[in-house]
PDB file of N, CA, C and O in Angstrom, chain B, residues numbered from 101:
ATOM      1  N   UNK B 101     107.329  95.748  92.017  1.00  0.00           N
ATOM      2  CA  UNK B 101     108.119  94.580  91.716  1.00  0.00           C
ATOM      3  C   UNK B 101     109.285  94.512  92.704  1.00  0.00           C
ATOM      4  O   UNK B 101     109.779  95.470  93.299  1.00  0.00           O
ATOM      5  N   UNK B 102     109.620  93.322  92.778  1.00  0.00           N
ATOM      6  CA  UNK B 102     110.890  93.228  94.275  1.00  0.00           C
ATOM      7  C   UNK B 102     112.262  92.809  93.112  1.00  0.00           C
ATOM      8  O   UNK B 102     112.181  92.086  92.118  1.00  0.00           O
ATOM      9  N   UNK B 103     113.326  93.448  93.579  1.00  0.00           N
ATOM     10  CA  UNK B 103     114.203  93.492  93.338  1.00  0.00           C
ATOM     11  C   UNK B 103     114.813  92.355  93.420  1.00  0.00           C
ATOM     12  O   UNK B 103     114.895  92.287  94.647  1.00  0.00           O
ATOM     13  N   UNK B 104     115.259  91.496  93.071  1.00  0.00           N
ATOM     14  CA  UNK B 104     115.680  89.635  93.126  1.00  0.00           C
ATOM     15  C   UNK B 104     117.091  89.746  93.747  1.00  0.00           C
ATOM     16  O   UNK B 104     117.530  88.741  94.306  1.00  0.00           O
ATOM     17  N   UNK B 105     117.942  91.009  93.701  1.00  0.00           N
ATOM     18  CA  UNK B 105     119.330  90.466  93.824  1.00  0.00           C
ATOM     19  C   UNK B 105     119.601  90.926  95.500  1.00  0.00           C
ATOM     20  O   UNK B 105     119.018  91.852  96.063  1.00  0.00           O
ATOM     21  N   UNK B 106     120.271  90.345  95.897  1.00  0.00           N
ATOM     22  CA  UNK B 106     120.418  90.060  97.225  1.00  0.00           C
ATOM     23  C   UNK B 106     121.212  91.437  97.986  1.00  0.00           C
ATOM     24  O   UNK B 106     122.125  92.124  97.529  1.00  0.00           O
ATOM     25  N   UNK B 107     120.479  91.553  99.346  1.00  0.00           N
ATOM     26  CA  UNK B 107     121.187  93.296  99.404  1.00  0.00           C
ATOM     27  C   UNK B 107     122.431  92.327 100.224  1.00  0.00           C
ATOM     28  O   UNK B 107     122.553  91.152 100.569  1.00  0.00           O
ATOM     29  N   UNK B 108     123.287  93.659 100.298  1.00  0.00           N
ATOM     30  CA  UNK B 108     124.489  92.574 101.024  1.00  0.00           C
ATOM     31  C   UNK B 108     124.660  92.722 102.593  1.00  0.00           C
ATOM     32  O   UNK B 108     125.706  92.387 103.149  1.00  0.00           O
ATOM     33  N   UNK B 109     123.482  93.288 103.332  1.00  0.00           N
ATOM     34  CA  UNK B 109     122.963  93.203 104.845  1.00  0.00           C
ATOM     35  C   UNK B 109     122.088  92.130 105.311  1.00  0.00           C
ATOM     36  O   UNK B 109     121.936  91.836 106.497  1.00  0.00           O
ATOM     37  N   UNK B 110     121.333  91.370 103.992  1.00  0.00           N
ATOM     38  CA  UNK B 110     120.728  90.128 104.820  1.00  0.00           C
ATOM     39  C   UNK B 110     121.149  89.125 105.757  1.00  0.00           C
ATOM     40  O   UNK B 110     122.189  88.470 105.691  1.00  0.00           O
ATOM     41  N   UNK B 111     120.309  89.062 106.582  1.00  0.00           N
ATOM     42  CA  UNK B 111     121.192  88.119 107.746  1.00  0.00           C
ATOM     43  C   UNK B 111     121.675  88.428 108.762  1.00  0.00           C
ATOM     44  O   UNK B 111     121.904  87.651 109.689  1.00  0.00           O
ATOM     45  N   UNK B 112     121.990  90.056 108.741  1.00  0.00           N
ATOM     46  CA  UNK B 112     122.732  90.627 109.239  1.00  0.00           C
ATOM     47  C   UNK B 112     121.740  91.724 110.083  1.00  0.00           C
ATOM     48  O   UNK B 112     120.773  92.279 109.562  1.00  0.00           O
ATOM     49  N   UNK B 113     122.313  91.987 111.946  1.00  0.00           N
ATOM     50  CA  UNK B 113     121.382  92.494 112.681  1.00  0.00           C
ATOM     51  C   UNK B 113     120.875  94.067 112.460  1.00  0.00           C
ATOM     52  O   UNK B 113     121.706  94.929 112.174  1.00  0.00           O
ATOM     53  N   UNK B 114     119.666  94.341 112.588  1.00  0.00           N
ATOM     54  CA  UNK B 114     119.515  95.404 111.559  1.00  0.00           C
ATOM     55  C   UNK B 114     118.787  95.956 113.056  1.00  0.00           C
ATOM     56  O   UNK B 114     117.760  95.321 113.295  1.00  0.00           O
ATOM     57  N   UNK B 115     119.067  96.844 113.936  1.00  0.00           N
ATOM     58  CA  UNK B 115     118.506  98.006 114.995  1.00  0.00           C
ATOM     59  C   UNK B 115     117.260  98.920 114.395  1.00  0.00           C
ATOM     60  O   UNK B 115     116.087  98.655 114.658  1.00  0.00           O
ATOM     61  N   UNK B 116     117.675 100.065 113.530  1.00  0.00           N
ATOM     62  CA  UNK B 116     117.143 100.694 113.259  1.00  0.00           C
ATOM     63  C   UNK B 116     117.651 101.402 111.958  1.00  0.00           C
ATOM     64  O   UNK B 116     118.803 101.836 111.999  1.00  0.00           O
ATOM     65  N   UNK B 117     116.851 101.586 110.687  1.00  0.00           N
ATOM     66  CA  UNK B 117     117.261 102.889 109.464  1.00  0.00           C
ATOM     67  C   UNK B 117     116.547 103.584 109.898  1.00  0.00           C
ATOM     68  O   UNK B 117     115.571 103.300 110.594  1.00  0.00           O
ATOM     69  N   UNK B 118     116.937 104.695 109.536  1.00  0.00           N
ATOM     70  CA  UNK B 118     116.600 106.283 109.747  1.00  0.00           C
ATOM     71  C   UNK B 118     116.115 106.712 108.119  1.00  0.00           C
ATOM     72  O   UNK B 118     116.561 106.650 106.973  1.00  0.00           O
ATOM     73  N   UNK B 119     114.828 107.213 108.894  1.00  0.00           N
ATOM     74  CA  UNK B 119     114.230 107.920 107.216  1.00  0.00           C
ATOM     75  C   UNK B 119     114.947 108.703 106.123  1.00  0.00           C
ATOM     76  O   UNK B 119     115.323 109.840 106.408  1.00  0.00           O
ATOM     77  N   UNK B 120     115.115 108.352 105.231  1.00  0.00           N
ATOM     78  CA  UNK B 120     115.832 109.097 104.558  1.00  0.00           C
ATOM     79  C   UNK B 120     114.836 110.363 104.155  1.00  0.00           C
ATOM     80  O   UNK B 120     115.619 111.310 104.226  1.00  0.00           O
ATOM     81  N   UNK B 121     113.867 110.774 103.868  1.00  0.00           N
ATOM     82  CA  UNK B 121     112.890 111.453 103.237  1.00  0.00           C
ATOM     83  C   UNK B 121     113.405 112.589 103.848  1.00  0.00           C
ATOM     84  O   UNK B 121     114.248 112.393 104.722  1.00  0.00           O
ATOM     85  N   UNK B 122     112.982 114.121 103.498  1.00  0.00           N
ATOM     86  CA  UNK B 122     113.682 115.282 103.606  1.00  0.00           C
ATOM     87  C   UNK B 122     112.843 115.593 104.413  1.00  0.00           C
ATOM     88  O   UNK B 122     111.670 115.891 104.187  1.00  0.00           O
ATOM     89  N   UNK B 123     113.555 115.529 105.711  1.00  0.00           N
ATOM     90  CA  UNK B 123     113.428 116.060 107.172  1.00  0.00           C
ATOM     91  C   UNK B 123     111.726 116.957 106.957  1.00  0.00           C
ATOM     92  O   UNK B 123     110.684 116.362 107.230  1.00  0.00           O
ATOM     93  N   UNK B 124     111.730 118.317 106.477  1.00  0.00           N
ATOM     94  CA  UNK B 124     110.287 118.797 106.012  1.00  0.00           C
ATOM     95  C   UNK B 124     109.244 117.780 106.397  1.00  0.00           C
ATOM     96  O   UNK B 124     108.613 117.822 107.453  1.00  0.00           O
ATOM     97  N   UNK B 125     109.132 117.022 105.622  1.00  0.00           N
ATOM     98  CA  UNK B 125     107.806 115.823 105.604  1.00  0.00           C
ATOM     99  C   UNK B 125     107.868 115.418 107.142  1.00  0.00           C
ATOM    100  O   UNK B 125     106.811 115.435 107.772  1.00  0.00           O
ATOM    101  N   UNK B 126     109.184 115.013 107.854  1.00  0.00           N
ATOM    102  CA  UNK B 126     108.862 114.158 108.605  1.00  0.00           C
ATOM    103  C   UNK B 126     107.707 114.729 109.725  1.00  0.00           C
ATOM    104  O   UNK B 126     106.736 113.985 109.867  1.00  0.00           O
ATOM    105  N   UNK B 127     107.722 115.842 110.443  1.00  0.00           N
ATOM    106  CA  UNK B 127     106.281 116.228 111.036  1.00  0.00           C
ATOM    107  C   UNK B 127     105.099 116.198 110.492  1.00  0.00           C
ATOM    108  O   UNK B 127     104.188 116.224 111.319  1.00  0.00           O
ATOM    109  N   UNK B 128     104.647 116.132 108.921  1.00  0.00           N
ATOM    110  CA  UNK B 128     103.871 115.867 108.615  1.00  0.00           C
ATOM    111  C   UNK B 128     102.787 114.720 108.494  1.00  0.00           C
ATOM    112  O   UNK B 128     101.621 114.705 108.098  1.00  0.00           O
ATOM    113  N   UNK B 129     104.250 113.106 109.349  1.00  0.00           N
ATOM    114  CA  UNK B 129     103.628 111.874 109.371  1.00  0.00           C
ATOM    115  C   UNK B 129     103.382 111.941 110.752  1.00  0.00           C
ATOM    116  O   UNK B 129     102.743 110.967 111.149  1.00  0.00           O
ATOM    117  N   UNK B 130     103.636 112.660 111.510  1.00  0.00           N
ATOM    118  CA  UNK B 130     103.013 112.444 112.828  1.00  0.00           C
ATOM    119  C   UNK B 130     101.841 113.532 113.017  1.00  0.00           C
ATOM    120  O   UNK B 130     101.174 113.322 114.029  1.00  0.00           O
ATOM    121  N   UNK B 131     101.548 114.368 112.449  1.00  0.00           N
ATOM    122  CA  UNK B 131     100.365 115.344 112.598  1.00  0.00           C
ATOM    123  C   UNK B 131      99.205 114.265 112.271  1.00  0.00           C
ATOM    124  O   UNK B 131      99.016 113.050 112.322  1.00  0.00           O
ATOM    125  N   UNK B 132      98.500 115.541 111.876  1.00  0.00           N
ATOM    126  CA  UNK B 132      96.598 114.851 111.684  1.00  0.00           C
ATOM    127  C   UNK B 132      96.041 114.234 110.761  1.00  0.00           C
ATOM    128  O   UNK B 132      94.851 114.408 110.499  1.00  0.00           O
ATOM    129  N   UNK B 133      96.821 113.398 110.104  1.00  0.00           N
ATOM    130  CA  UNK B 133      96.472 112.378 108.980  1.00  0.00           C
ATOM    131  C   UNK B 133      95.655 111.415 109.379  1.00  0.00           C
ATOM    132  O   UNK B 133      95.761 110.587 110.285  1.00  0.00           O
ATOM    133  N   UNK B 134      94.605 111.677 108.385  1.00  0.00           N
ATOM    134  CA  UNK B 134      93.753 110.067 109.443  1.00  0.00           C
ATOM    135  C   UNK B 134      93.754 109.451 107.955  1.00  0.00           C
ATOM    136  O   UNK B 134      92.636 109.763 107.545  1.00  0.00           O
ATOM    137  N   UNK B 135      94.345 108.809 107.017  1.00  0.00           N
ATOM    138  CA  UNK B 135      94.393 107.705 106.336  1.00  0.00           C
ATOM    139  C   UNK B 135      92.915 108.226 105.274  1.00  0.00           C
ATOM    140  O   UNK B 135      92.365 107.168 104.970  1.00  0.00           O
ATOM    141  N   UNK B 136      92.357 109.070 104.825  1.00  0.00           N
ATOM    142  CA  UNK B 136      91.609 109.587 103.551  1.00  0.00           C
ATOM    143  C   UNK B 136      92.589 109.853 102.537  1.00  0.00           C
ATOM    144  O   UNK B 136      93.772 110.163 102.673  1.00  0.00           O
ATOM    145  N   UNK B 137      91.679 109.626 101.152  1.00  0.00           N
ATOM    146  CA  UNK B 137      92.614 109.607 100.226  1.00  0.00           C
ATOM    147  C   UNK B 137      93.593 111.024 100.216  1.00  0.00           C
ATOM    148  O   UNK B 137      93.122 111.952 100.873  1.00  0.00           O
ATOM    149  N   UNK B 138      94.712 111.240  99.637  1.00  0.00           N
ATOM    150  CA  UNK B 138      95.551 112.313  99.913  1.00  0.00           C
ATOM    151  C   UNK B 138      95.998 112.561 101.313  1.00  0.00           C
ATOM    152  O   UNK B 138      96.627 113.575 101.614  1.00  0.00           O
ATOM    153  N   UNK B 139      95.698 111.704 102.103  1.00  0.00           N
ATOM    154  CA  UNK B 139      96.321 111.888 103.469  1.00  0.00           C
ATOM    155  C   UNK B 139      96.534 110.429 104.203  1.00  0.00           C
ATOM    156  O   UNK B 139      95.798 109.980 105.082  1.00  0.00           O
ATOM    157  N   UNK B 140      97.627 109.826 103.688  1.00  0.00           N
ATOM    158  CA  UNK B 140      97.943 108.543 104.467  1.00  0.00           C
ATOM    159  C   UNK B 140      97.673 108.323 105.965  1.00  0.00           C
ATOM    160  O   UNK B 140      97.671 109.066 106.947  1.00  0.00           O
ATOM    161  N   UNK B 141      97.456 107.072 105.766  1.00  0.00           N
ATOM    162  CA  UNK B 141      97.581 106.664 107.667  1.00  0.00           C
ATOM    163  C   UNK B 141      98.999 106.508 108.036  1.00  0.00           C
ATOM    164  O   UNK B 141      99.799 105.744 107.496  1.00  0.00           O
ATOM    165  N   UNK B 142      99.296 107.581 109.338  1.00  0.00           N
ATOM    166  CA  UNK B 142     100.645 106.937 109.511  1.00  0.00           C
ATOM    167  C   UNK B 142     101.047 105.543 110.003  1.00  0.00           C
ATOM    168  O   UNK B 142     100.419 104.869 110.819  1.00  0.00           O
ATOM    169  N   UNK B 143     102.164 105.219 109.398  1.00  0.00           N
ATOM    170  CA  UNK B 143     102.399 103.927 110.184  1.00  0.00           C
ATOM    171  C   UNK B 143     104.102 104.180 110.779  1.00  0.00           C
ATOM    172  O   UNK B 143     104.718 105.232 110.952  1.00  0.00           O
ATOM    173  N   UNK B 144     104.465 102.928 110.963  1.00  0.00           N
ATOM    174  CA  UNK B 144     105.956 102.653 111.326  1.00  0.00           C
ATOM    175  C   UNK B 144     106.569 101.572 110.585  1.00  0.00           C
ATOM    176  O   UNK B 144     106.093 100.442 110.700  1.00  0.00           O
ATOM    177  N   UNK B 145     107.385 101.742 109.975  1.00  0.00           N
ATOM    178  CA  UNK B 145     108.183 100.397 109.078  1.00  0.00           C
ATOM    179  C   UNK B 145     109.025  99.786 109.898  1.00  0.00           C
ATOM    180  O   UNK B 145     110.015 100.357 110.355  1.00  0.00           O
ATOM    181  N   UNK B 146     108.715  98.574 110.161  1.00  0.00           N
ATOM    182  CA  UNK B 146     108.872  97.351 111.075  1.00  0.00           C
ATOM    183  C   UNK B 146     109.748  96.215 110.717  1.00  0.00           C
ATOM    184  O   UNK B 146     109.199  95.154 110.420  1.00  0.00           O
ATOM    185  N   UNK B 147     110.961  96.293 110.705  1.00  0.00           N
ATOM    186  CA  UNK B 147     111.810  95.066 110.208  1.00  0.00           C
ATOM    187  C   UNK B 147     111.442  93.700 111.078  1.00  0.00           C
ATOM    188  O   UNK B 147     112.263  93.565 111.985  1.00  0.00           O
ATOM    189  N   UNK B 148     110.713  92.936 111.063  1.00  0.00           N
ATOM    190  CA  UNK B 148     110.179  91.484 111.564  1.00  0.00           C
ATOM    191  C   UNK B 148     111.813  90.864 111.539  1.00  0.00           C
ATOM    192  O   UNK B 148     112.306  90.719 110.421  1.00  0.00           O
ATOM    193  N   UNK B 149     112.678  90.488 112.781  1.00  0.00           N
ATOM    194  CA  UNK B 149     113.637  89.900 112.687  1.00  0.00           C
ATOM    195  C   UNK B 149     113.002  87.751 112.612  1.00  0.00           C
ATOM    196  O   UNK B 149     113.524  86.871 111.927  1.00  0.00           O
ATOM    197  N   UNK B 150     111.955  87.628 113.455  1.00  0.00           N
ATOM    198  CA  UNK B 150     111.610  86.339 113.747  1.00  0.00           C
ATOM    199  C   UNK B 150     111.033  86.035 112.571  1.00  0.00           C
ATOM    200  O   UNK B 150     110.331  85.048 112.795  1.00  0.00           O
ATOM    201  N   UNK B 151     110.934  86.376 111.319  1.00  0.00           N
ATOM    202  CA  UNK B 151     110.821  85.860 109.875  1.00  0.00           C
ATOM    203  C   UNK B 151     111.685  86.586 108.587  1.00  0.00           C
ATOM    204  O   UNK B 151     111.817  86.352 107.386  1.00  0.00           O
ATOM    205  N   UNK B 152     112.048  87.314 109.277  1.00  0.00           N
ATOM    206  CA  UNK B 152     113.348  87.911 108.040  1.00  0.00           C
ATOM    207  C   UNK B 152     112.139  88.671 106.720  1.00  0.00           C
ATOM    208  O   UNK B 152     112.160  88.664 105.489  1.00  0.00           O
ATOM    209  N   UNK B 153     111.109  89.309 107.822  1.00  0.00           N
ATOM    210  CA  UNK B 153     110.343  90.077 106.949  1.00  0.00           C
ATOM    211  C   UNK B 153     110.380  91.836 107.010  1.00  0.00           C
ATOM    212  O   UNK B 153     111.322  92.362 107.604  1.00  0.00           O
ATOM    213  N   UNK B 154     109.468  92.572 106.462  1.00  0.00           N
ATOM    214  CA  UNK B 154     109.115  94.132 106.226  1.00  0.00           C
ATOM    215  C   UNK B 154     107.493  93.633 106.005  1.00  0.00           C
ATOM    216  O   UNK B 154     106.925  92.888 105.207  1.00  0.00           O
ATOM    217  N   UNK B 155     106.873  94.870 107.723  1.00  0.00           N
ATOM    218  CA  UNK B 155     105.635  95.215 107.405  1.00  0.00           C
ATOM    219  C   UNK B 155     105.460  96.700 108.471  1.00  0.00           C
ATOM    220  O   UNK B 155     106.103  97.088 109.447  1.00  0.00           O
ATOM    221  N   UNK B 156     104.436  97.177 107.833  1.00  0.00           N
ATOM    222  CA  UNK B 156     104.153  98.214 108.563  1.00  0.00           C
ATOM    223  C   UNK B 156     103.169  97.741 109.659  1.00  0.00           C
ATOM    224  O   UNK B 156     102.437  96.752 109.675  1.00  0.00           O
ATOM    225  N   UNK B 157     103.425  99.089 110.914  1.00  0.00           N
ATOM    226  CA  UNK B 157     102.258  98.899 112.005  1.00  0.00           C
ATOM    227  C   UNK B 157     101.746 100.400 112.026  1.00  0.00           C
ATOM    228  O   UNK B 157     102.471 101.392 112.097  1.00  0.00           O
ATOM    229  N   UNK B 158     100.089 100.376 111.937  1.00  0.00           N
ATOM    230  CA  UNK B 158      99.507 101.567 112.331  1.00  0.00           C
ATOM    231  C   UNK B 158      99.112 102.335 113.176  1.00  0.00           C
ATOM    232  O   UNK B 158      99.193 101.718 114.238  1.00  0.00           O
ATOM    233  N   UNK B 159      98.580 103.702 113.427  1.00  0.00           N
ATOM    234  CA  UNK B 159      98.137 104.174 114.227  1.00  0.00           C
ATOM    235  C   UNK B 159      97.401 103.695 114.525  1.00  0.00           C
ATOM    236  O   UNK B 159      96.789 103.144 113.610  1.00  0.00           O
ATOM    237  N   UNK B 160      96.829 103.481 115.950  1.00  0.00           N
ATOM    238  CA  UNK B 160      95.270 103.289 116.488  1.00  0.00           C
ATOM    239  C   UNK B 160      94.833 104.672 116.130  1.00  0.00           C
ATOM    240  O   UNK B 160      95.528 105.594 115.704  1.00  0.00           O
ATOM    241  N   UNK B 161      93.266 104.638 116.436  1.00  0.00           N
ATOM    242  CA  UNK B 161      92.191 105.506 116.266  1.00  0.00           C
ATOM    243  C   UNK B 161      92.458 105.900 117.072  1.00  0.00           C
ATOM    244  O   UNK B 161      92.440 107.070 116.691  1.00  0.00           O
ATOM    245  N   UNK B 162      92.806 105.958 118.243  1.00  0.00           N
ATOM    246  CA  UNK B 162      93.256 106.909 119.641  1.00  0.00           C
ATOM    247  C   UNK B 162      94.076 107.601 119.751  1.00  0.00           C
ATOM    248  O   UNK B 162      94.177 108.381 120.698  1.00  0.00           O
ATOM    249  N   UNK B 163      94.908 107.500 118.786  1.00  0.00           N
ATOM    250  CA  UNK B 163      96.398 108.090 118.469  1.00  0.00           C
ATOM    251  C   UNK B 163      96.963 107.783 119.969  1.00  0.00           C
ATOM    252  O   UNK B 163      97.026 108.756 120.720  1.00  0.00           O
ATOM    253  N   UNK B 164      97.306 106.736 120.383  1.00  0.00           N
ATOM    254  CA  UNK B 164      97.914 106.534 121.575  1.00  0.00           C
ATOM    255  C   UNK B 164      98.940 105.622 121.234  1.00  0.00           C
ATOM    256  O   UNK B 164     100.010 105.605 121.841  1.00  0.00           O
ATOM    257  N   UNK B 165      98.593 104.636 120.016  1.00  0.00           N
ATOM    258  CA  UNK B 165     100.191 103.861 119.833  1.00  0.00           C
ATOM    259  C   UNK B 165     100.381 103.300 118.935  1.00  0.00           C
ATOM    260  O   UNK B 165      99.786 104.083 118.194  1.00  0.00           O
ATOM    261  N   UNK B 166     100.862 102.252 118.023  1.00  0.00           N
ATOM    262  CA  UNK B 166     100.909 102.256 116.423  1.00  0.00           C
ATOM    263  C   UNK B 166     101.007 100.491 117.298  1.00  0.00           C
ATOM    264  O   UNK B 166     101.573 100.169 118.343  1.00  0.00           O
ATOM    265  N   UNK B 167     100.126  99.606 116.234  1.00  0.00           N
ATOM    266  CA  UNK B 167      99.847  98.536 116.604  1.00  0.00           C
ATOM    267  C   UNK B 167      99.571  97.879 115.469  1.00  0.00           C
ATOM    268  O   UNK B 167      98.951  98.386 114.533  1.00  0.00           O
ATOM    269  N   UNK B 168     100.148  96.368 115.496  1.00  0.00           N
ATOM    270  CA  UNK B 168     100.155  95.596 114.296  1.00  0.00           C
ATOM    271  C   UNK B 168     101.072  94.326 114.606  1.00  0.00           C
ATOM    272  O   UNK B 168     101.271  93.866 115.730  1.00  0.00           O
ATOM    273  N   UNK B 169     101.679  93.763 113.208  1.00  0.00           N
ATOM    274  CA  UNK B 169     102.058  92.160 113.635  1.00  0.00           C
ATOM    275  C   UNK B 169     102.485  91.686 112.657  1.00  0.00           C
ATOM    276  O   UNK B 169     101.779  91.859 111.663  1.00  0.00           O
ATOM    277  N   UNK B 170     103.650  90.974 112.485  1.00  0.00           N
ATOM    278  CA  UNK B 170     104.346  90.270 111.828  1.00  0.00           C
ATOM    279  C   UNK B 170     103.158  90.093 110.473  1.00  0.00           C
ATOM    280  O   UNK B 170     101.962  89.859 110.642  1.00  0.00           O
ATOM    281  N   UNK B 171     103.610  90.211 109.589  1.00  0.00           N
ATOM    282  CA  UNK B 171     103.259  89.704 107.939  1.00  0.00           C
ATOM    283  C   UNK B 171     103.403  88.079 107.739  1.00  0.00           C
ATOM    284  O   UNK B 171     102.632  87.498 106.975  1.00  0.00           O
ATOM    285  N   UNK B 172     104.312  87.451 108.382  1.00  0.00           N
ATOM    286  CA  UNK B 172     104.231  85.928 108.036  1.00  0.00           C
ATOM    287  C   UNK B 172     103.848  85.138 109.791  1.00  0.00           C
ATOM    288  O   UNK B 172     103.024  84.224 109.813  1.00  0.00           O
ATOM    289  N   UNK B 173     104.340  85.476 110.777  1.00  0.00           N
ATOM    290  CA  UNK B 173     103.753  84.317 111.703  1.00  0.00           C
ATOM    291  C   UNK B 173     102.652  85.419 112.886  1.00  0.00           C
ATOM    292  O   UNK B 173     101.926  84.888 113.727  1.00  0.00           O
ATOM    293  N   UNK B 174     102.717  86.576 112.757  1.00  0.00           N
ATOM    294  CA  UNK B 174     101.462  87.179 113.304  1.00  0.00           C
ATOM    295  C   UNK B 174     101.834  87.936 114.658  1.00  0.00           C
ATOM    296  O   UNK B 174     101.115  88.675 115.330  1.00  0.00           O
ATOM    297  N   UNK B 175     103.023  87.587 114.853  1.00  0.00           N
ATOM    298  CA  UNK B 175     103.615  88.051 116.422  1.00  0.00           C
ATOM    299  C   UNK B 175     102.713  89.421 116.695  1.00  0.00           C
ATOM    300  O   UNK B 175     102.498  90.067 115.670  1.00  0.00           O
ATOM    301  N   UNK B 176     102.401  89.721 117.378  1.00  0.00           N
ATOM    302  CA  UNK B 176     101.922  91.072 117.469  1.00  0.00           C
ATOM    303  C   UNK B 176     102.490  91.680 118.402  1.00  0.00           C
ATOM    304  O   UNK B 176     103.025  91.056 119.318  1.00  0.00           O
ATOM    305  N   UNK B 177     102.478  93.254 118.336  1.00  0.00           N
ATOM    306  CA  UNK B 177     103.180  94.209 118.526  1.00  0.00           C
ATOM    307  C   UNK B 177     103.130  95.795 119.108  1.00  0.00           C
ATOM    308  O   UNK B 177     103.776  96.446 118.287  1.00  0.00           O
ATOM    309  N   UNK B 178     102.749  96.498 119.934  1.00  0.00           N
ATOM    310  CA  UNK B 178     102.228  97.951 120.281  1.00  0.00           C
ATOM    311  C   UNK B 178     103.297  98.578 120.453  1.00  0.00           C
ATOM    312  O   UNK B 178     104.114  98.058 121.213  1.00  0.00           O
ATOM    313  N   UNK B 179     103.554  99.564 119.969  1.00  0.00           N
ATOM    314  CA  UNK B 179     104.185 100.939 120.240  1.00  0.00           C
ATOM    315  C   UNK B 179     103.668 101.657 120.804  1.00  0.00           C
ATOM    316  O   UNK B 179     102.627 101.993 120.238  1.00  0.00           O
ATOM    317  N   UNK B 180     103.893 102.304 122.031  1.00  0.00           N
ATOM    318  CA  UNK B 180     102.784 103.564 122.869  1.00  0.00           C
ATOM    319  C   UNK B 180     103.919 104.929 121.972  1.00  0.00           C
ATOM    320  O   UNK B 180     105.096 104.938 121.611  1.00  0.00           O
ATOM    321  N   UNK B 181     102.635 106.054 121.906  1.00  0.00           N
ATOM    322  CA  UNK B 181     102.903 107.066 121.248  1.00  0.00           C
ATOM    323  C   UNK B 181     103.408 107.799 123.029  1.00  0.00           C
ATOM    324  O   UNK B 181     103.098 107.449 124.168  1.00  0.00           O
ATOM    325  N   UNK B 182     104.386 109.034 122.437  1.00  0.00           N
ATOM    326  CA  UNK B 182     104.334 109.811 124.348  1.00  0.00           C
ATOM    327  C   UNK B 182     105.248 110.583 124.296  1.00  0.00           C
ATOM    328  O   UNK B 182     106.225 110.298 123.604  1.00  0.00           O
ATOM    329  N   UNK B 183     105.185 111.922 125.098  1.00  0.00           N
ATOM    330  CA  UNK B 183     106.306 112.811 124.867  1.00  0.00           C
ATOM    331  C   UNK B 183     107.531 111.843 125.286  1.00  0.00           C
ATOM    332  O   UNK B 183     107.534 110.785 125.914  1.00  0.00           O
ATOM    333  N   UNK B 184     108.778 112.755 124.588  1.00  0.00           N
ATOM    334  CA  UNK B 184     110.148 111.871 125.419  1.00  0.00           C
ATOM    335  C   UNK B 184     110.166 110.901 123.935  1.00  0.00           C
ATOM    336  O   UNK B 184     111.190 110.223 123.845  1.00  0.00           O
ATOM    337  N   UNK B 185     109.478 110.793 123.124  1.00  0.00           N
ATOM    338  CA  UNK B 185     109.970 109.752 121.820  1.00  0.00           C
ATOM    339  C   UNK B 185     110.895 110.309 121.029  1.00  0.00           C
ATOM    340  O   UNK B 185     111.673 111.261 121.103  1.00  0.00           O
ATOM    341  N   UNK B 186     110.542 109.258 120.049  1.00  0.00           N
ATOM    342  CA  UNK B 186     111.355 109.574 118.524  1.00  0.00           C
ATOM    343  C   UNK B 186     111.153 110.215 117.229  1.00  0.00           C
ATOM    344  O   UNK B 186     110.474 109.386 116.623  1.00  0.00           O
ATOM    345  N   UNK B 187     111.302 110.979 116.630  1.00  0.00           N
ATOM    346  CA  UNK B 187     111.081 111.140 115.057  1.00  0.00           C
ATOM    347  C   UNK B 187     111.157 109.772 114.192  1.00  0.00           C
ATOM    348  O   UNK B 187     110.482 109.627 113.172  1.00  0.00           O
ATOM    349  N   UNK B 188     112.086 108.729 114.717  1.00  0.00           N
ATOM    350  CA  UNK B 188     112.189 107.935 113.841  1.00  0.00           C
ATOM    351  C   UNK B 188     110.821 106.662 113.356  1.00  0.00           C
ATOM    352  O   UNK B 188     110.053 105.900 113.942  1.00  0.00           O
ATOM    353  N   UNK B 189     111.173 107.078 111.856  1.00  0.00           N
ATOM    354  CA  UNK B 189     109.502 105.782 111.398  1.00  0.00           C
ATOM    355  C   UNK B 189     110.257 104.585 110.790  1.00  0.00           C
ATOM    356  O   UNK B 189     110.150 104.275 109.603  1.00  0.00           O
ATOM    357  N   UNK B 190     111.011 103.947 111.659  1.00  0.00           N
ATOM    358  CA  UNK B 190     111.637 102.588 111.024  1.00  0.00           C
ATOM    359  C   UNK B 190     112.185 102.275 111.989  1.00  0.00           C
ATOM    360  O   UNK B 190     112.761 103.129 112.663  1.00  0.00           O
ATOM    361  N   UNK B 191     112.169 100.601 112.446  1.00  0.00           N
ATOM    362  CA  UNK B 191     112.474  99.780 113.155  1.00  0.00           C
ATOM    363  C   UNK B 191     113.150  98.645 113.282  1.00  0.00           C
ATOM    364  O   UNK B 191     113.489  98.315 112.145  1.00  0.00           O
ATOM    365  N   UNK B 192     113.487  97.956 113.980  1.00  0.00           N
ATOM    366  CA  UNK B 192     113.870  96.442 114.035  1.00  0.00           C
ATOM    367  C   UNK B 192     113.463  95.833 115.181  1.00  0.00           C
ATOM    368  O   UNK B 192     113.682  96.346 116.278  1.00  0.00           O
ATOM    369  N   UNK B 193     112.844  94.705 115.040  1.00  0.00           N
ATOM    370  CA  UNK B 193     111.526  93.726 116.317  1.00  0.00           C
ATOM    371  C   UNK B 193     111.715  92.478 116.184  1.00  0.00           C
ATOM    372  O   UNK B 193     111.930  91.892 115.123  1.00  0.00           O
ATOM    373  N   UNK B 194     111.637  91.977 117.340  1.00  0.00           N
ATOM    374  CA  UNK B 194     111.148  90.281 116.876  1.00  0.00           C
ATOM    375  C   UNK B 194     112.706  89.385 117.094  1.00  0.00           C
ATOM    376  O   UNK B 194     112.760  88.176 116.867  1.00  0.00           O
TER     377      UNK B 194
END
């Protein structure tokens, strides 16, 4: 269920949140999960600025880059995976 009352950052330019989840897990979303039950597909949580939406983008099957697209107008989107990145699984696009 979505929460109705208004956060008090809407509107407002949003870069990047940082996972809150306890550090532990976080290598566990970039290891060898291929999306079977008990083992999620990783994705990346994607703040859509060009519709003021939240969607995730997934791994490719190649594990080479997390790819996907706006939830309301479709923009699409690639992340290349590569040494020299981030830990971080949350974004702001668009």
């Amino acid at each position: 269920m979505v929460d109705p009352t208004p956060h008090p950052n809407v509107g407002k330019h949003l870069d990047v949140v940082h996972d809150v989840r306890d550090q532990s897990n976080a290598s566990d979303s970039a290891s060898g999960r291929d999306g079977t039950p008990g083992n999620p597909r990783p994705f990346l949580g994607i703040q859509f600025r060009c519709c003021q939406t939240y969607g995730r983008i997934y791994r490719n099957d190649q594990r080479t880059a997390y790819r996907g697209g706006c939830p309301k107008c479709g923009a699409r989107m690639e992340i290349p995976i590569g040494s020299g990145g981030t830990n971080k699984r949350f974004f702001s696009a668009g």
